[in-house]
Every structure is written in structure tokens, then in C-alpha cells.
VOPAGU-2260 file (C-alpha; in pm, 1 decimal, decimal comma):
REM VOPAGU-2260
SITE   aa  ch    i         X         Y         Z
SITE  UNK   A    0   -9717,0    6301,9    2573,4
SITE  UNK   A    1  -10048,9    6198,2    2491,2
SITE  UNK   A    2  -10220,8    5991,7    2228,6
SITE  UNK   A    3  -10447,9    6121,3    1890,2
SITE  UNK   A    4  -10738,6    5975,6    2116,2
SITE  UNK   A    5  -10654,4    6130,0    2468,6
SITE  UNK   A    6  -10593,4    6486,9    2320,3
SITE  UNK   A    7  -10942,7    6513,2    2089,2
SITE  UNK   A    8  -11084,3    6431,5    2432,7
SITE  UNK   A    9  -10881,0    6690,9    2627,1
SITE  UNK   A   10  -10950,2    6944,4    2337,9
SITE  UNK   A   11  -11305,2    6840,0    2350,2
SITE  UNK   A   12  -11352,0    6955,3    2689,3
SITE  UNK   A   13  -11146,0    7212,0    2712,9
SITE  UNK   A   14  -11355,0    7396,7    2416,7
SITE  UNK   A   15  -11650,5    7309,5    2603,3
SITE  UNK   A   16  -11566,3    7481,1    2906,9
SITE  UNK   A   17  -11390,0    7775,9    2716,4
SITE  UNK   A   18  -11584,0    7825,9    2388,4
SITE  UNK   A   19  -11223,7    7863,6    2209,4
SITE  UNK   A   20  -11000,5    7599,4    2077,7
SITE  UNK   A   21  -10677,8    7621,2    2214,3
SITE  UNK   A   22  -10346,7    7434,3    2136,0
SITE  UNK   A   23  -10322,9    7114,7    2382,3
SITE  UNK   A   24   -9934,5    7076,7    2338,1
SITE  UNK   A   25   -9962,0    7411,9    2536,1
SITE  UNK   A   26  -10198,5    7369,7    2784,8
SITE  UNK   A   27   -9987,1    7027,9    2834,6
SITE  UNK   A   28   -9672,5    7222,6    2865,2
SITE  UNK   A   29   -9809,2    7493,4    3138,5
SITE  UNK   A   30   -9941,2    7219,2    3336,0
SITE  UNK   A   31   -9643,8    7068,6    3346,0
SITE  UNK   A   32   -9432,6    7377,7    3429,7
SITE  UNK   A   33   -9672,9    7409,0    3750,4
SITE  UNK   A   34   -9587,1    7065,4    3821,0
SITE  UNK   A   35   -9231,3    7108,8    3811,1
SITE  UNK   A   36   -9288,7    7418,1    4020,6
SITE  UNK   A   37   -9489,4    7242,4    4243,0
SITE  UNK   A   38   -9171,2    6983,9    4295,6
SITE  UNK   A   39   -8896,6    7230,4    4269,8
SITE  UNK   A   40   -9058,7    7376,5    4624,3
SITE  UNK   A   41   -9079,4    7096,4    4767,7
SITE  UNK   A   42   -8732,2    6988,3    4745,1
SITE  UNK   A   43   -8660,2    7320,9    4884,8
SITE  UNK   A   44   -8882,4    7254,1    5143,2
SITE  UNK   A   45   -8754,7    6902,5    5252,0
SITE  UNK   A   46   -8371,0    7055,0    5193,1
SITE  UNK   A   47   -8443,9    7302,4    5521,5
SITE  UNK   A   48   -8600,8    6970,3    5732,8
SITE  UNK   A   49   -8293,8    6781,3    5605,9
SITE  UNK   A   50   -8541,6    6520,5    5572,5
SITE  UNK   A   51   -8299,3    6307,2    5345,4
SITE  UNK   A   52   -8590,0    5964,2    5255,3
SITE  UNK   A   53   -8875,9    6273,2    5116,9
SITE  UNK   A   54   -8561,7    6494,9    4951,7
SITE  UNK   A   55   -8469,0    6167,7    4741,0
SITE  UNK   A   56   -8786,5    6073,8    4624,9
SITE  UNK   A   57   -8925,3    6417,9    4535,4
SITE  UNK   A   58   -8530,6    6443,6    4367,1
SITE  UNK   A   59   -8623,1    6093,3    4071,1
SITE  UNK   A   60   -8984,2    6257,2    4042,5
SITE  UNK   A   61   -8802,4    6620,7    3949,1
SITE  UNK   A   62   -8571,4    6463,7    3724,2
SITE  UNK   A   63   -8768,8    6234,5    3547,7
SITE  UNK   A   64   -8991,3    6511,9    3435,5
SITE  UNK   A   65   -8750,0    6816,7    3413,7
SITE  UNK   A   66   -8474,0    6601,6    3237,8
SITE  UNK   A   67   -8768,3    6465,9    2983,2
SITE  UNK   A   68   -8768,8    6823,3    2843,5
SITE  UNK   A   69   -8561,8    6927,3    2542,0
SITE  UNK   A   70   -8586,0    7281,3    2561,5
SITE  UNK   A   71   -8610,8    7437,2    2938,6
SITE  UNK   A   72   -8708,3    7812,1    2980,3
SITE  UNK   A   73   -8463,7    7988,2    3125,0
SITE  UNK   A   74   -8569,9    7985,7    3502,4
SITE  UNK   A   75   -8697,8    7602,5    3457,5
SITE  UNK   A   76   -8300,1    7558,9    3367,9
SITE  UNK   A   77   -8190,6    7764,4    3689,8
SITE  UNK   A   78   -8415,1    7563,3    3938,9
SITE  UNK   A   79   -8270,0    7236,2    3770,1
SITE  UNK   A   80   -7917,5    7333,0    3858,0
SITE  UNK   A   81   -8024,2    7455,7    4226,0
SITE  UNK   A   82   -8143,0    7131,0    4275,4
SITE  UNK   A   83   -7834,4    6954,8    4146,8
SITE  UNK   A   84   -7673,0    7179,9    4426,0
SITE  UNK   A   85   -7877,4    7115,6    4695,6
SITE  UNK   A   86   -7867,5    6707,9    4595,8
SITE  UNK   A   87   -7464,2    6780,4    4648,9
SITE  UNK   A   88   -7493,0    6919,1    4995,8
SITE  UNK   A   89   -7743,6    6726,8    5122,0
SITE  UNK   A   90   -7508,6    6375,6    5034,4
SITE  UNK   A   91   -7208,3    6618,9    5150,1
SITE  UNK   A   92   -7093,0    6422,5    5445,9
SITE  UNK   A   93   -7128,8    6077,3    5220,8
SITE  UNK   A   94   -6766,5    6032,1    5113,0
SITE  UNK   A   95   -6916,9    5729,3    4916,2
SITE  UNK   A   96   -7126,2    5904,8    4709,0
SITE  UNK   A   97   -7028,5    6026,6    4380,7
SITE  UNK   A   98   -7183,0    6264,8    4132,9
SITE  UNK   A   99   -6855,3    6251,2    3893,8
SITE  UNK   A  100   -6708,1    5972,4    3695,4
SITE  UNK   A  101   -6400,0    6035,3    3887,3
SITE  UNK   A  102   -6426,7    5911,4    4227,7
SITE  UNK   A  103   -6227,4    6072,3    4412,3
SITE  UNK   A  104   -6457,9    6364,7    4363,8
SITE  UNK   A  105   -6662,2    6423,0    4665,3
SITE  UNK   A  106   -6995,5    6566,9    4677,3
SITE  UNK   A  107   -6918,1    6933,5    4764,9
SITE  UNK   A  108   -6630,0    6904,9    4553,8
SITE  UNK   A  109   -6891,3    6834,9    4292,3
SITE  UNK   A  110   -7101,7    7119,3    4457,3
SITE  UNK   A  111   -6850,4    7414,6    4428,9
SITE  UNK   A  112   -6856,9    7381,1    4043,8
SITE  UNK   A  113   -7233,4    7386,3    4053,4
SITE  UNK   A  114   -7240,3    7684,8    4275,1
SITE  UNK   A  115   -7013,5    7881,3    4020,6
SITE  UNK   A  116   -7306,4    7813,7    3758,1
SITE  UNK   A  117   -7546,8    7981,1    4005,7
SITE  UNK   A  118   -7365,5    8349,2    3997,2
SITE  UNK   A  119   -7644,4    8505,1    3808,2
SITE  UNK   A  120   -7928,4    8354,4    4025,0
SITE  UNK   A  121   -7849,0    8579,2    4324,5
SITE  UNK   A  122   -7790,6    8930,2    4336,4
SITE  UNK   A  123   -7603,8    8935,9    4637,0
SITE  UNK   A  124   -7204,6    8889,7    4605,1
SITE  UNK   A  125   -7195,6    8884,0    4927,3
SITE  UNK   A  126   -7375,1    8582,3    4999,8
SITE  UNK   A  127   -7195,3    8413,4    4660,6
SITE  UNK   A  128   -6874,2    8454,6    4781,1
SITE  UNK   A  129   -6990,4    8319,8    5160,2
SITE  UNK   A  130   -7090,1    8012,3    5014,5
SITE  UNK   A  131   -6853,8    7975,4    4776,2
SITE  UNK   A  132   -6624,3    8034,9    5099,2
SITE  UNK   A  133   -6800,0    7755,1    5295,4
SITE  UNK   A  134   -6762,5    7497,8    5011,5
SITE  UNK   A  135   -6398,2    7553,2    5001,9
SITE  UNK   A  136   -6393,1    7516,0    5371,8
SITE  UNK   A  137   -6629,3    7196,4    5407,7
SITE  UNK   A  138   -6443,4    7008,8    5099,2
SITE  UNK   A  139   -6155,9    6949,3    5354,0
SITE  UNK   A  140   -6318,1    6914,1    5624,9
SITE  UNK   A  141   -6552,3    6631,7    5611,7
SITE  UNK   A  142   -6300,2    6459,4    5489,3
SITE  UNK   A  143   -6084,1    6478,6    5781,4
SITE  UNK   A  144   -6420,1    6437,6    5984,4
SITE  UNK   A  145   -6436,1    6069,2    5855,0
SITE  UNK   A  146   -6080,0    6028,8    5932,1
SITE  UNK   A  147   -5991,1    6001,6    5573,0
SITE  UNK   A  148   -5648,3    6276,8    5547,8
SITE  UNK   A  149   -5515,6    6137,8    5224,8
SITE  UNK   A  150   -5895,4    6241,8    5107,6
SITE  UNK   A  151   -5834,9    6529,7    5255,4
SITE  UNK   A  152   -5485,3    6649,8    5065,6
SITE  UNK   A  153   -5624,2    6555,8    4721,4
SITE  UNK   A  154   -5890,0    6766,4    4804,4
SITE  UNK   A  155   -5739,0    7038,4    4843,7
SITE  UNK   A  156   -5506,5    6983,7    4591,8
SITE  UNK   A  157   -5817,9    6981,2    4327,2
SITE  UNK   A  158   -5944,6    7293,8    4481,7
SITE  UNK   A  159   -5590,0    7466,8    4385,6
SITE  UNK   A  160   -5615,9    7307,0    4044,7
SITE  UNK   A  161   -5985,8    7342,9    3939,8
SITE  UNK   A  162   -6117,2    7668,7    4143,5
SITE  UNK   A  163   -6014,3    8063,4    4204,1
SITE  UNK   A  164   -6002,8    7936,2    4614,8
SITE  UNK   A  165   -5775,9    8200,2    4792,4
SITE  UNK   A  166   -5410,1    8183,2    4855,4
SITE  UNK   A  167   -5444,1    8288,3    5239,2
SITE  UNK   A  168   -5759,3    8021,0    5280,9
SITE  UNK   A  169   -5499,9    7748,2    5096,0
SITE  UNK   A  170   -5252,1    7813,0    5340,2
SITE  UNK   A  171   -5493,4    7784,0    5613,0
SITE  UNK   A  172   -5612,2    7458,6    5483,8
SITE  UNK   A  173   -5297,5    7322,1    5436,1
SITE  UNK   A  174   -5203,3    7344,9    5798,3
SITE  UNK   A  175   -5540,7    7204,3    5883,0
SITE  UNK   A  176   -5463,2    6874,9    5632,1
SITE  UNK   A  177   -5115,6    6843,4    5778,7
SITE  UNK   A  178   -5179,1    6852,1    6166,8
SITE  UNK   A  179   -5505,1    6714,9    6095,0
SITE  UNK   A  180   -5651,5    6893,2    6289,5
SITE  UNK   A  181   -6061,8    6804,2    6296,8
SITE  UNK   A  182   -6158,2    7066,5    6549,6
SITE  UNK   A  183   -5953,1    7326,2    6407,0
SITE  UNK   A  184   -6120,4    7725,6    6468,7
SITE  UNK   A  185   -6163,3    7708,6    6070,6
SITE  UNK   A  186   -6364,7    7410,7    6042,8
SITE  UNK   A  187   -6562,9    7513,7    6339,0
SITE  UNK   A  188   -6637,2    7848,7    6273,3
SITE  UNK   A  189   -6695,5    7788,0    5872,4
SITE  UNK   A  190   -6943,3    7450,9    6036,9
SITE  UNK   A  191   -7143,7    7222,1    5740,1
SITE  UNK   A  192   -7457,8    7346,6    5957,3
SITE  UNK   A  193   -7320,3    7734,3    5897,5
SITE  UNK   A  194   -7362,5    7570,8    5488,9
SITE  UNK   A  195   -7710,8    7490,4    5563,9
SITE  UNK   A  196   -7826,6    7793,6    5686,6
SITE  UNK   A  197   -7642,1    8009,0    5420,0
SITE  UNK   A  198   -7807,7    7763,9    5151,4
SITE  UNK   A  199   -8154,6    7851,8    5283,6
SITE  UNK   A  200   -8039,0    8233,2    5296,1
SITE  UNK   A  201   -8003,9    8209,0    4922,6
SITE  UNK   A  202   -8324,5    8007,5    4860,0
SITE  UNK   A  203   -8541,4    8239,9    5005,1
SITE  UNK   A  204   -8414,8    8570,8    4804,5
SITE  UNK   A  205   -8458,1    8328,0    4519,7
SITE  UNK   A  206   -8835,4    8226,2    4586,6
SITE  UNK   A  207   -8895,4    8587,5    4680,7
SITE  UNK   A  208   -8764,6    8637,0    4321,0
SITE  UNK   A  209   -8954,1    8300,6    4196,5
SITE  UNK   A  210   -9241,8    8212,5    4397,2
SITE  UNK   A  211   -9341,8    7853,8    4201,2
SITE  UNK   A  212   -9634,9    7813,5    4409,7
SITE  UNK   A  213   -9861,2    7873,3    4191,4
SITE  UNK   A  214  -10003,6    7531,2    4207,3
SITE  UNK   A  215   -9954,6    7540,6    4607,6
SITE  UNK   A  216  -10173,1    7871,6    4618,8
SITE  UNK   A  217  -10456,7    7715,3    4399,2
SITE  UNK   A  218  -10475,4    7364,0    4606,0
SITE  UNK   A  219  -10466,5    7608,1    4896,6
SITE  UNK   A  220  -10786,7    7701,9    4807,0
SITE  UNK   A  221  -10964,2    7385,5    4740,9
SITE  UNK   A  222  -10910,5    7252,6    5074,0
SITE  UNK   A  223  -11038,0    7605,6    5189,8
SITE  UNK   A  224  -11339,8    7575,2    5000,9
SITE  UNK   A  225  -11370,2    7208,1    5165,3
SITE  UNK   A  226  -11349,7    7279,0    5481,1
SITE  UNK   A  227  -11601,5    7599,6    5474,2
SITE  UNK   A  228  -11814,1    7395,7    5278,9
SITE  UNK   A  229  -11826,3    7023,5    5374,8
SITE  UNK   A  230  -12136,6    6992,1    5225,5
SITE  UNK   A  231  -11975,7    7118,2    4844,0
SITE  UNK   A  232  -11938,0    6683,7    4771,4
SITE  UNK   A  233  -12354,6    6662,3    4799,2
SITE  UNK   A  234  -12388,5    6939,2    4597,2
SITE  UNK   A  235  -12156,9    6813,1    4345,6
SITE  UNK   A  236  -12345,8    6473,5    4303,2
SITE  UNK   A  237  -12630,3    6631,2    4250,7
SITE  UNK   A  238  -12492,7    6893,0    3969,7
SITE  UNK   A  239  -12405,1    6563,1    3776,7
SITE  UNK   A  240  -12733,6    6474,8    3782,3
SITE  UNK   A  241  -12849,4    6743,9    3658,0
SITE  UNK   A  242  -12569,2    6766,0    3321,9
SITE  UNK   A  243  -12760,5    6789,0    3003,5
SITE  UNK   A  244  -12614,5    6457,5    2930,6
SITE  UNK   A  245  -12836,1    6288,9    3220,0
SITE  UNK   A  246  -13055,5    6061,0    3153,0
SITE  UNK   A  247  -13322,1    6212,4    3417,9
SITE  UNK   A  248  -13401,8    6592,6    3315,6
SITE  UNK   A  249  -13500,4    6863,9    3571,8
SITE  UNK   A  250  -13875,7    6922,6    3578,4
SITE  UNK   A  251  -13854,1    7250,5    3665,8
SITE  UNK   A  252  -13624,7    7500,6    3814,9
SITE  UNK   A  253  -13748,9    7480,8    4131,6
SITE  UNK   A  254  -13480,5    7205,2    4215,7
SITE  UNK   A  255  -13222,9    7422,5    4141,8
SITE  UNK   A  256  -13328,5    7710,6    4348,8
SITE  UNK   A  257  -13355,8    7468,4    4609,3
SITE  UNK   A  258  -12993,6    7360,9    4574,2
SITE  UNK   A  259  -12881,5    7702,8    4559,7
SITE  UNK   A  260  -12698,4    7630,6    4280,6
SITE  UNK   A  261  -12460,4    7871,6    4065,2
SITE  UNK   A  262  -12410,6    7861,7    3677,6
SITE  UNK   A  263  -12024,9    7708,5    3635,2
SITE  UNK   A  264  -11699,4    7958,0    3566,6
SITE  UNK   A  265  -11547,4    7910,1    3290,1
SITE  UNK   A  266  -11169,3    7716,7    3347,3
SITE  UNK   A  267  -10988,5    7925,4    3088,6
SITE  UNK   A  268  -11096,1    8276,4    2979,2
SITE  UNK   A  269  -11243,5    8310,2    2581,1
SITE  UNK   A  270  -11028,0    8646,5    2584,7
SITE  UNK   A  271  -10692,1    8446,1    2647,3
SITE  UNK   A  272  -10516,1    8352,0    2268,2
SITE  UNK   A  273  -10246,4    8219,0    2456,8
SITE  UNK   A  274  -10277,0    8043,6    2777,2
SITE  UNK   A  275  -10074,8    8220,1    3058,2
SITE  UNK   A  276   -9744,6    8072,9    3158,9
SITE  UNK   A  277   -9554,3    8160,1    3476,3
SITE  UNK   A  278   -9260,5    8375,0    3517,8
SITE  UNK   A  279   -9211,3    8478,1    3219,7
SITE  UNK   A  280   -8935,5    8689,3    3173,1
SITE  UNK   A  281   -8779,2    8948,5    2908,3
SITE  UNK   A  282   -8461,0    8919,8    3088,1
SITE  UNK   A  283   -8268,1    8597,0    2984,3
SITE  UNK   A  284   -8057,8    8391,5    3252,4
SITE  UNK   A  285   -7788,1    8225,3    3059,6
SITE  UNK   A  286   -7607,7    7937,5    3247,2
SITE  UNK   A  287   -7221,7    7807,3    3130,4
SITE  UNK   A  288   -7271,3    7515,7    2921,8
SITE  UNK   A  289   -7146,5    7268,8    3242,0
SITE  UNK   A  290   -7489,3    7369,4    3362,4
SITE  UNK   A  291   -7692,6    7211,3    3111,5
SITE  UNK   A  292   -7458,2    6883,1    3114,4
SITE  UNK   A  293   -7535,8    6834,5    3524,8
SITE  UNK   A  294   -7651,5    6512,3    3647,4
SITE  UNK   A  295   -7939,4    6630,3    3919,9
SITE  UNK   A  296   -7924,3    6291,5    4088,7
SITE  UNK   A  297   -7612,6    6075,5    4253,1
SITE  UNK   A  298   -7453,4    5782,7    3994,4
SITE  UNK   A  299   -7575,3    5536,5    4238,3
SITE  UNK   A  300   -7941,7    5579,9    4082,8
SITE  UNK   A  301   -7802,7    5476,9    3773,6
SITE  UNK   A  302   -7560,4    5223,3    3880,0
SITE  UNK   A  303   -7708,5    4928,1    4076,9
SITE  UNK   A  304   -7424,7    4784,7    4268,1
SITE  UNK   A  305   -7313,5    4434,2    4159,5
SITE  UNK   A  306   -7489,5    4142,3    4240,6
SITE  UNK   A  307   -7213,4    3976,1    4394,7
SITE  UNK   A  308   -7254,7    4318,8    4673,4
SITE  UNK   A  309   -7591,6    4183,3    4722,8
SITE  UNK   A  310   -7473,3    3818,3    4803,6
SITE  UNK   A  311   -7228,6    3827,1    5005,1
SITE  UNK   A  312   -7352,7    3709,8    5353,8
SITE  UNK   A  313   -7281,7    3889,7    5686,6
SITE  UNK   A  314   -7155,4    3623,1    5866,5
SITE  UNK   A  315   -6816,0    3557,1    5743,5
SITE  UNK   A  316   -6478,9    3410,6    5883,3
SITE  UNK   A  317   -6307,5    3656,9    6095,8
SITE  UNK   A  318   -6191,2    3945,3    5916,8
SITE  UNK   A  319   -5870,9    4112,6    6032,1
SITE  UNK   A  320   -5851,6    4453,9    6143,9
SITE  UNK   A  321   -5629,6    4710,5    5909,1
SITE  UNK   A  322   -5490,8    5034,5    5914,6
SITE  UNK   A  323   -5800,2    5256,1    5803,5
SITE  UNK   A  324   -6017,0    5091,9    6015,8
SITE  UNK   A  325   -5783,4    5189,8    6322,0
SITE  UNK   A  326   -5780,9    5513,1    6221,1
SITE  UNK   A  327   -6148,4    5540,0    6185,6
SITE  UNK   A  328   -6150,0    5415,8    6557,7
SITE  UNK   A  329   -5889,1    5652,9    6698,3
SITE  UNK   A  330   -6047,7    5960,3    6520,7
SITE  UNK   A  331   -6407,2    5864,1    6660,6
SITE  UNK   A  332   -6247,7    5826,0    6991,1
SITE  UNK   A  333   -6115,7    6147,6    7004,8
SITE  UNK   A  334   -6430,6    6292,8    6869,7
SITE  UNK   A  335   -6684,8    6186,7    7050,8
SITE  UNK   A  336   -6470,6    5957,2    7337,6
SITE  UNK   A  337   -6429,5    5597,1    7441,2
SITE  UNK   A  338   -6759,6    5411,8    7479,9
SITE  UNK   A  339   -6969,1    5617,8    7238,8
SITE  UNK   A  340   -6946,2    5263,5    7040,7
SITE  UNK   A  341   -7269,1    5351,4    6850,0
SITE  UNK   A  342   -7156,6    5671,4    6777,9
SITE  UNK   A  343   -6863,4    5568,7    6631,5
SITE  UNK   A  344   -7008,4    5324,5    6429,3
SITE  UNK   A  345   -7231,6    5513,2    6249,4
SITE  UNK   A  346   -7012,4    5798,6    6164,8
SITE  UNK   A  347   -6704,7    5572,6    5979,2
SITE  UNK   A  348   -6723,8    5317,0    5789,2
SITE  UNK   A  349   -6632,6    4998,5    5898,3
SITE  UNK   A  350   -6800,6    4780,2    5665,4
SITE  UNK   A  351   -7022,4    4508,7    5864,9
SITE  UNK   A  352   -6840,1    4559,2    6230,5
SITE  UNK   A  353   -7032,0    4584,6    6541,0
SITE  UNK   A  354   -7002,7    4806,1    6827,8
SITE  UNK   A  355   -6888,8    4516,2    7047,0
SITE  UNK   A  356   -6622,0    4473,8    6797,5
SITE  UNK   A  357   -6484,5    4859,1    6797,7
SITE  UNK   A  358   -6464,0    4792,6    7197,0
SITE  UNK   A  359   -6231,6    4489,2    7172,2
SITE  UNK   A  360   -6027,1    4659,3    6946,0
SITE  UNK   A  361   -5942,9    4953,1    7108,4
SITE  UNK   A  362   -5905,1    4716,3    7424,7
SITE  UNK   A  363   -5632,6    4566,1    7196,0
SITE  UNK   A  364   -5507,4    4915,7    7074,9
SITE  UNK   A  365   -5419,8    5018,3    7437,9
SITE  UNK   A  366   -5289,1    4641,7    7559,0
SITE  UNK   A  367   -5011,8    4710,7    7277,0
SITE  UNK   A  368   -4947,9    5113,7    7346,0
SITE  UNK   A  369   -5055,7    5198,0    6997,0
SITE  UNK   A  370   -5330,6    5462,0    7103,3
């Protein structure tokens, strides 16, 4: 908020340029709700690039400014909780992420009770229950993705416990968990990237519903009027000049003919008691109280890992190999075959390995018949 000093200022001008006086806590506000607007679309916007380094920082600006607010409107609350969604499903294949205290909650685990608090922002039951579907689906099977099956039971195990998931789709996932079966016709017809798109399906209806470019449409504008009028930067040195204020007057009003200048539009209309603030609605959208209680960014922001993380140096004595590790390597392997080293690597987690180090170890897998 601002100072006493700051807001005579801001009133000062304000009534200059309006000839009313009008409240600066809520002028302050609706510039603020365009701002949030302005960031809410953007996060959409990087969400469909899956550009994960421009999502992340747009996601602390967001929250910083929508979580310093004790009393959201209604559709201010709804875009919060979207974005705690599309945070979930954008960390969904990062088993080591965790939005819960408990965790052994993965992200879209986190993300199906999310999506149950976004029922009333869509119309289409349809699409909910597609989603919803998908969420189910994708719970299980990232987790057998990064070759991580005990994951993978618990998982579904919390889905029986915690959400309405269908018998038939529980049996279906069962069998998946117990063959493990990673390229299973479920998981590859139900795909994360089959997620992604159904995500952006229900964005779009949603902007079509809230637009939030408000402050887009108006810097849309300005760099219109820039680039038809390069010349508009002259023109405004030269209106300074000329302010009342100056200390060199005009001598006559021949300068300003010659400038071809136009008396200034008022910023706010005299008319307006109230400034205008954007969608406003009669209609209230009333989210379960889990909504309101949502953490739009991972714990990690809030917990810097231990120092001792931070000091531990690379090279270190030979580390034996253990049984997760193999199974990372015997899962990559059959994903994406032997010699995709690189691949492999980047997909599991085997702590500070090296690709050369995944090849002598399956070399050693197959010398004692264990693959």
C-alpha cells in the first residue's frame, strides 16, 4: 500500500486530470485487479508453450500479489485456484515435487483435488469428467513411467480412499500397477499430452467467459499508436514544455498550431462516482473451503533445501549401485532401448551418475543374467 505522502500526490493528480476526487484505495485496488489479470493470462499463456523457466516466474509474481489480498472477488478467487492447477500439471511428471505436507502425494494427486474445486468454473460436464478421467489415469502412470511401482500402488490406493474414481477404471488400474505395464493401451490412449490439450480446452471456454486482457488490449494500443506515430516522443517533449508549470511560456498560439497539437483527454470520466472494475458479476462463484486454503506454488519455494544438500561435493568415493537404481535402468532400457544413455539419464533419477556409468552397469547386469 502506499504512504500519507505518495497517495496526496496520486490524489493530487488524479483530481487534476478528472476534476473529481475519487477514493485512491480504489483506484489502487482496480489497478491491481488488471495486474493480476494481466498475470493470470500469462501463466495461461506460458502453460500452452510448456515453457516451464517463464511459467515459474510469472507463478511467485501471481502469488505474491494475489495471496497479499484478504478478500478476493469471486472470479479473482477462481483464477487463483486454476493456477494452483495448472502449477500441479505442469510439475506432474516431477515425482520429487510436492505441493502437500505428505510426501507421498504427487503432483496430480495434488491436482485431482484442485480440479474438484473447479466444477463450477466450466459449464461443460463433459469436459469435467474428461479431465477428472485423465488425472485418475496419469496419477498411476507417471509413476510407473519413472519406474517407481510401489509409487504407483499407493497411488492408487489414495485415489480409492480420497476420490469418487470408478470401480471399472480401478480395476483397470490395478492390472496396470500389477503387470506394470508402462505402455499399457490405458496409459497410452489417456497420454499426459492428451492432459495438456484437454487443460487448454477448458482454459479457453474460461477466457471466452473471462477475457482478463483488459490491460493486454490497452498496451495493445500504445505500441499501435507508436508505431503509426514515431514521431508522438517529439511531440511529447515539447507538450512538457509547454505545461503551465514551465518556466518558458508560449508567446502565442501560433506554436501550437504548428505542432498540431490536441487539448489532453481526460484519464477518468467526471461522470464516473465509482471507478469501473472488471467482471463484475451478480452471479456469485462459491469455491469449497479447500479452495481458499491452496498453496499456488510447490513447498520447495518455501523450503530451501539444507545446507549440507548444497555442500556435498560431486566427486565422492565410489558409490555402490542398489536396487532402485537398477530398476530405473531396466525400465529406461525398455523404454527407450540400450544406448539411449542420455535419455535414460535424464528421465530417472540417479542422483549424480553419468551416462558412462548407466553403460557399465548394464554391461554388468547382462555379464551376471540379471536383465
Amino acid at each position: 500500500m502506499m504512504d500519507a505522502g505518495a497517495a496526496q500526490e496520486v490524489q493530487a493528480v488524479i483530481s487534476n486530470t478528472t476534476g473529481a476526487k475519487v477514493n485512491i484505495s480504489e483506484v489502487e485496488s482496480v489497478a491491481k485487479s488488471w495486474i493480476v489479470d494481466f498475470n493470470f493470462l500469462s501463466l495461461c499463456h506460458y502453460y500452452r508453450e510448456q515453457n516451464t523457466e517463464k511459467f515459474s516466474k510469472t507463478l511467485k509474481v501471481f502469488e505474491a500479489m494475489i495471496d497479499d489480498e484478504y478478500q478476493l472477488q469471486d472470479n479473482q478467487q477462481m483464477k487463483r485456484t486454476i493456477c494452483c492447477l495448472l502449477s500441479r500439471i505442469m510439475d506432474g511428471k516431477n515425482l520429487d515435487v510436492h505441493y502437500d505436507p505428505n510426501n507421498k502425494v504427487t503432483p496430480l494427486m495434488s491436482a485431482v483435488l484442485v480440479w474438484d474445486c473447479l466444477k463450477d468454473a466450466t459449464n461443460d460436464a463433459a469436459l469435467f469428467d474428461n479431465i477428472k478421467y485423465l488425472l485418475f489415469i496419469q496419477c498411476v502412470g507417471v509413476c510407473l513411467e519413472k519406474g517407481n511401482p510401489q509409487l504407483a500402488a499407493h497411488t492408487l490406493q489414495w485415489l480409492e480412499k480420497n476420490t469418487d474414481v470408478p470401480e471399472k477404471l480401478q480395476r483397470n488400474l490395478s492390472t496396470v500397477v500389477s503387470k506394470k505395464d508402462v505402455y499399457n493401451q490405458l496409459l497410452t490412449r489417456f497420454s499426459f499430452n492428451h492432459l495438456l490439450k484437454s487443460v487448454n480446452s477448458f482454459l479457453d471456454a474460461f477466457l471466452e467467459k473471462h477475457p482478463s486482457d483488459f490491460l493486454l488490449k490497452a498496451a495493445s494500443k500504445v505500441v499501435q499508436v507508436r508505431q503509426e506515430r514515431p514521431e508522438q516522443a517529439d511531440v511529447d517533449q515539447n507538450i512538457e514544455e509547454l505545461r503551465p508549470d514551465s518556466p518558458v511560456k508560449p508567446e502565442s498560439n501560433a506554436v501550437s498550431s504548428e505542432l498540431n497539437l490536441r487539448p489532453k483527454k481526460k484519464l477518468f470520466s467526471s461522470r464516473a462516482a465509482r471507478p469501473w472494475k472488471p467482471e463484475n458479476t451478480n452471479r456469485l462463484l462459491c469455491l469449497p473451503p479447500r479452495a481458499a486454503k491452496l498453496k499456488v506454488s510447490r513447498r520447495s519455494f518455501e523450503e530451501p533445501p539444507p545446507l549440507e544438500q548444497n555442500t556435498v561435493s560431486k566427486y565422492r568415493s565410489k558409490r555402490k549401485w542398489n536396487t532402485t537404481e537398477d530398476r530405473y535402468l531396466k525400465a529406461g532400457v525398455r523404454k527407450y532401448g540400450e544406448g539411449k544413455w542420455s535419455k535414460i539419464l535424464k528421465q530417472f533419477d540417479f542422483e549424480d551418475r553419468t551416462s558412462v556409468m548407466l553403460k557399465d552397469r548394464w554391461r554388468t547386469l547382462k555379464k551376471q543374467e540379471k536383465v
